[in-house]
C-alpha positions in Angstrom: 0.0 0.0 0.0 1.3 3.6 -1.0 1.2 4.9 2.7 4.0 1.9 3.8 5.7 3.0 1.3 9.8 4.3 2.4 10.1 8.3 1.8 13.4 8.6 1.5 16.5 9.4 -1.0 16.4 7.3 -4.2 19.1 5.5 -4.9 20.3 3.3 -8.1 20.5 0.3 -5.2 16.6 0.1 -5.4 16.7 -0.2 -9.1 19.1 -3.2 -8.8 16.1 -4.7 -6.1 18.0 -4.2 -3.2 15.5 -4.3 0.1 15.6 -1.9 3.0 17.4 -2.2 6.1 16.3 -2.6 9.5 17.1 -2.6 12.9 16.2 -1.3 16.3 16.6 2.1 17.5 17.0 4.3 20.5 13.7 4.2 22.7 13.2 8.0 22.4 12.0 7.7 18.9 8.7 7.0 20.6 7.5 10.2 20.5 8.2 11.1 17.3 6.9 8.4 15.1 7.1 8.7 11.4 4.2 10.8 9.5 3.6 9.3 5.8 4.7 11.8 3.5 7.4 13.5 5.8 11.2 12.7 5.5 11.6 9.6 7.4 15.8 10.5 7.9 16.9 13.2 10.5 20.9 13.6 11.7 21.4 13.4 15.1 24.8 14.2 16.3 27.8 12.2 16.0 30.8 12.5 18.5 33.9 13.2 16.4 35.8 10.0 17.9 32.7 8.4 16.5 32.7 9.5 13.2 36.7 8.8 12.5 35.6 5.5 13.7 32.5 5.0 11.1 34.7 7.2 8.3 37.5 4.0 9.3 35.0 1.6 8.1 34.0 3.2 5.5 37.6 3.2 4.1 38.2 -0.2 4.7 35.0 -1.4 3.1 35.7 0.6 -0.3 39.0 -1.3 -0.3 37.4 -4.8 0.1 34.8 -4.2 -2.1 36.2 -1.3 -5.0 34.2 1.2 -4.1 34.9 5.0 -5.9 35.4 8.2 -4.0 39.0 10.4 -2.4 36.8 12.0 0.1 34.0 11.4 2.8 31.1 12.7 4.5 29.7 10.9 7.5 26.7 11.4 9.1 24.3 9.9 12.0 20.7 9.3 10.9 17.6 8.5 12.8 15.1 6.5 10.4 11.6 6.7 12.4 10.3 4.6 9.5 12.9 1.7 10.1 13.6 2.2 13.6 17.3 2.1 13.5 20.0 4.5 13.4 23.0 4.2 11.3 26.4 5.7 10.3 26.0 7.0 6.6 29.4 7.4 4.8 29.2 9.5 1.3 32.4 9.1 -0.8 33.0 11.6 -3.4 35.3 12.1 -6.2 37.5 14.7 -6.9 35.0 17.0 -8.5 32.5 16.7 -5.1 30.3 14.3 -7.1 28.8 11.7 -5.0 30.1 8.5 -6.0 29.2 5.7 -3.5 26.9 5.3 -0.1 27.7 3.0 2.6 25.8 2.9 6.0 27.0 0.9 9.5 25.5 -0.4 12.2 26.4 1.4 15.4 28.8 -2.3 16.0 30.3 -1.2 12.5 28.8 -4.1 11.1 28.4 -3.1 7.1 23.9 -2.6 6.4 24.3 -1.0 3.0 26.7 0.2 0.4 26.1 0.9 -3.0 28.3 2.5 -5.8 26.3 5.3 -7.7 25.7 5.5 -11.4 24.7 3.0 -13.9 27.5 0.7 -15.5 26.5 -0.3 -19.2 26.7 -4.1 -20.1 30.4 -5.0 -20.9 31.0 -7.5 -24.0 31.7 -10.8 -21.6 29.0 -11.1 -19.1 29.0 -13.9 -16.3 27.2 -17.0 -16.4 24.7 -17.9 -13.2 27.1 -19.9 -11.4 29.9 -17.5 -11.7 27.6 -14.5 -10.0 26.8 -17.2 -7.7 30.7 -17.4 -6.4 31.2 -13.7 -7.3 28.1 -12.7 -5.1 29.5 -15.2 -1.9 32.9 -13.3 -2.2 31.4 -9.8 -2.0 29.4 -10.8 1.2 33.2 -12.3 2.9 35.0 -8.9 1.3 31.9 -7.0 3.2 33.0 -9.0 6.3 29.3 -11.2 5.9 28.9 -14.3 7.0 26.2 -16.7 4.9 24.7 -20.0 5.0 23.0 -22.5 2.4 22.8 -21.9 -1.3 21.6 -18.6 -2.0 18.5 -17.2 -4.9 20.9 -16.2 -7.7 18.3 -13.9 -10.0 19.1 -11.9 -13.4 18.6 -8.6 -13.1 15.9 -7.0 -15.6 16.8 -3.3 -14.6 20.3 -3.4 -13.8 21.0 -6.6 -16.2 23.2 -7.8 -13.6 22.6 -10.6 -11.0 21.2 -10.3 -8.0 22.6 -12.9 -5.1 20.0 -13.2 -2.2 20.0 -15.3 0.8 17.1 -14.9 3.0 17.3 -14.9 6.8 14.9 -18.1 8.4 14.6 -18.6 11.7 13.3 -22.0 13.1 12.3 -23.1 9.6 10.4 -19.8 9.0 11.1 -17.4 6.9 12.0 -14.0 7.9 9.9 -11.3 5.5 12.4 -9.3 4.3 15.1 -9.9 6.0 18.5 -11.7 4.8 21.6 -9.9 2.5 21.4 -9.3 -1.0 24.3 -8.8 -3.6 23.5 -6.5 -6.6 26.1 -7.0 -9.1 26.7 -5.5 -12.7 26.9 -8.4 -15.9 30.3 -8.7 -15.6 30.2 -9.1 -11.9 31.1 -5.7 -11.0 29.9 -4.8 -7.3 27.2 -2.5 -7.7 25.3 -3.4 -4.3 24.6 -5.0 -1.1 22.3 -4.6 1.5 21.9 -6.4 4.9 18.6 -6.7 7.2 18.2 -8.2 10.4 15.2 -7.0 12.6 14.3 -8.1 16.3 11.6 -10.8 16.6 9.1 -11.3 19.2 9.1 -14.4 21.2 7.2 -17.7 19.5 3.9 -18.5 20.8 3.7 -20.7 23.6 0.6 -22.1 22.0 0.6 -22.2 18.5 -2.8 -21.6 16.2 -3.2 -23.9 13.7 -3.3 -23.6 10.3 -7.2 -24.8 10.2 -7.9 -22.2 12.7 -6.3 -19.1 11.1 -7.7 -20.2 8.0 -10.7 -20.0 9.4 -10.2 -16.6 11.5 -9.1 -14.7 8.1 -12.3 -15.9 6.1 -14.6 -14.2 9.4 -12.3 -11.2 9.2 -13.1 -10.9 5.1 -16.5 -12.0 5.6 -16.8 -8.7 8.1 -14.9 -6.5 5.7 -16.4 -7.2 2.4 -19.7 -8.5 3.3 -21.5 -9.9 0.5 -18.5 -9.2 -2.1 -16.5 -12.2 -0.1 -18.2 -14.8 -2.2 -15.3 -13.2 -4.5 -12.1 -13.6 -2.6 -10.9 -17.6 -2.5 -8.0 -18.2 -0.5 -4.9 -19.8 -2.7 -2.1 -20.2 0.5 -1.7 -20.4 4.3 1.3 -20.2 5.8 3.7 -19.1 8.4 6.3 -15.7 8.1 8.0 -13.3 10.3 6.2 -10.1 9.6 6.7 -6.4 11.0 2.9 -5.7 11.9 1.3 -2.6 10.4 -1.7 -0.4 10.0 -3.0 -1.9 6.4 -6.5 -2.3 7.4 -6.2 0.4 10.4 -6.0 4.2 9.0 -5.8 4.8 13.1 -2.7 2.6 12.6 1.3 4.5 12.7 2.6 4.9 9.0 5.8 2.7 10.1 5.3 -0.9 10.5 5.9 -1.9 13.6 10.0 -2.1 15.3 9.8 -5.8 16.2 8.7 -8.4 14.1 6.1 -11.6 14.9 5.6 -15.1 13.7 2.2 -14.9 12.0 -0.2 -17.0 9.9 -0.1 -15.3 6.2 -3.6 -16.2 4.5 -3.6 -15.1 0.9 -7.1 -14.2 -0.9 -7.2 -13.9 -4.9 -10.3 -12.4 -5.8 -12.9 -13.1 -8.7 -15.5 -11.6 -10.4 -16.7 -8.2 -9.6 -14.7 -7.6 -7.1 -11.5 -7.7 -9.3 -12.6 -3.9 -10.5 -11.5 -3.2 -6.7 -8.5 -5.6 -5.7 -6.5 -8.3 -7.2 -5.3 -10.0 -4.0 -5.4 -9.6 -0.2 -3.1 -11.2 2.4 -3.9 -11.1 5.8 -1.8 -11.5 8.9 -3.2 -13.5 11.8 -0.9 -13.8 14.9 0.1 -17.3 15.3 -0.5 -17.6 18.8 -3.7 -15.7 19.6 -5.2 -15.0 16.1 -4.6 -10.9 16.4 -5.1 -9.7 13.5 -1.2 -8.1 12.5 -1.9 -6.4 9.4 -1.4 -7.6 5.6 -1.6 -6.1 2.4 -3.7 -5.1 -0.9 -2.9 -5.5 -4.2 -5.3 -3.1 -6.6 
């Protein structure tokens, strides 16, 4: 939905399908949650011992990984809309042209980097398996440790690769979490980003699939009332979601800090109702059956 939607700076990372990054933040945030359609980034200050620190790891990182740039800019941000706070360092070259981003974890642990511009396809491109190894180098260069096989993908915008591994916890997957590698066709590094949220505690008692099945179609019988006889549900499952305010305008614009093991029931709809919505999911708590949120597809 448009409202959950990040306002932030664009960068080319998100054209190479690079996902956001989160992780907790400072309690004091609280009071200041994020508003859709305001900026969702504010600099807080940085001690100086601090920032020659982050500026440290930001040299060593475009070492590893080739980044561009002969100068730096750091910077502190407070992301109301991820809940996390970062170290953003802005390499530049020698005509003050921004020329790569990379942002740390307050541990220094490497969230995002990204070199700017676009890189046109070179004549000798690499196969699948080669992006594969390339990709699994970058995330050791980056200091990244990885397990299992990852989701090698081509690229349609960039026409690089994109190497994904996605985080699971317990068997379940973790909705949106894990590190992806962006890479140019020639395996280039064009991009990486890291996300690893805090998750709530598993249910002591666990709902059933039956029974969350059977919440979700009482929750769209409620909703759509007579229209429901359009909306056939195609998947039940289990995820780690980061609840939020889809089907509550009362709701904060952020998704919520910590995220929850949840029962994701998916709807396709039919008929006249397709004029409205293609697709609903719905987010059922998989202890108690709250309803967590979900999303729309129109």
């Amino acid at each position: 939905m448009n409202r959950l939607k990040r306002i932030t700076r664009l960068l080319p990372i998100v054209l190479a399908g690079l996902g956001v990054v989160a992780l907790g933040v400072p309690s004091s945030q609280g009071a200041d949650p994020f508003v859709a359609g305001g900026r969702s980034t504010r600099a807080i200050d940085l001690p100086p011992s601090q920032a020659d620190q982050a500026r440290s790891h930001g040299r060593k990182l475009a070492a590893a990984l080739g980044l561009p740039g002969t100068a730096q800019r750091v910077e502190r941000l407070d992301d109301r809309f991820e809940h996390r706070t970062y170290d953003e360092v802005t390499s530049y070259d020698t005509t003050g042209r921004e020329v790569a981003i990379a942002r740390f974890e307050l541990d220094g642990t490497v969230a995002m980097a990204v070199a700017l511009g676009w890189q046109p396809g070179p004549r000798a491109a690499l196969e699948r398996t080669a992006a594969e190894a390339r990709g699994i180098a970058v995330a050791a260069a980056a200091g990244l440790n990885v397990r299992g096989r990852p989701t090698v993908i081509a690229s349609a915008g960039s026409g690089g690769w994109s190497v994904a591994w996605s985080r699971v916890v317990d068997g379940v997957v973790v909705r949106g979490d894990g590190l992806r590698v962006a890479l140019w066709p020639d395996g280039t590094f064009h991009g990486l980003n890291r996300i690893e949220r805090p998750l709530a505690a598993p249910p002591g008692r666990p709902l059933s699939a039956a029974a969350a099945r059977t919440a979700a179609e009482a929750w769209a019988a409620q909703r759509y009332g007579a229209a429901v006889t359009d909306l056939h549900v195609v998947r039940v499952q289990q995820a780690w979601v980061a609840p939020n305010g889809a089907f509550d305008p009362s709701a904060p614009d952020a998704p919520a800090e910590t995220l929850r093991l949840a029962w994701i029931v998916g709807f396709d709809a039919t008929g006249a109702l397709v004029e409205r919505i293609r697709s609903i999911e719905v987010w059922l708590d998989a202890g108690d059956g709250t309803l967590l949120g979900g999303d729309v597809a129109e």
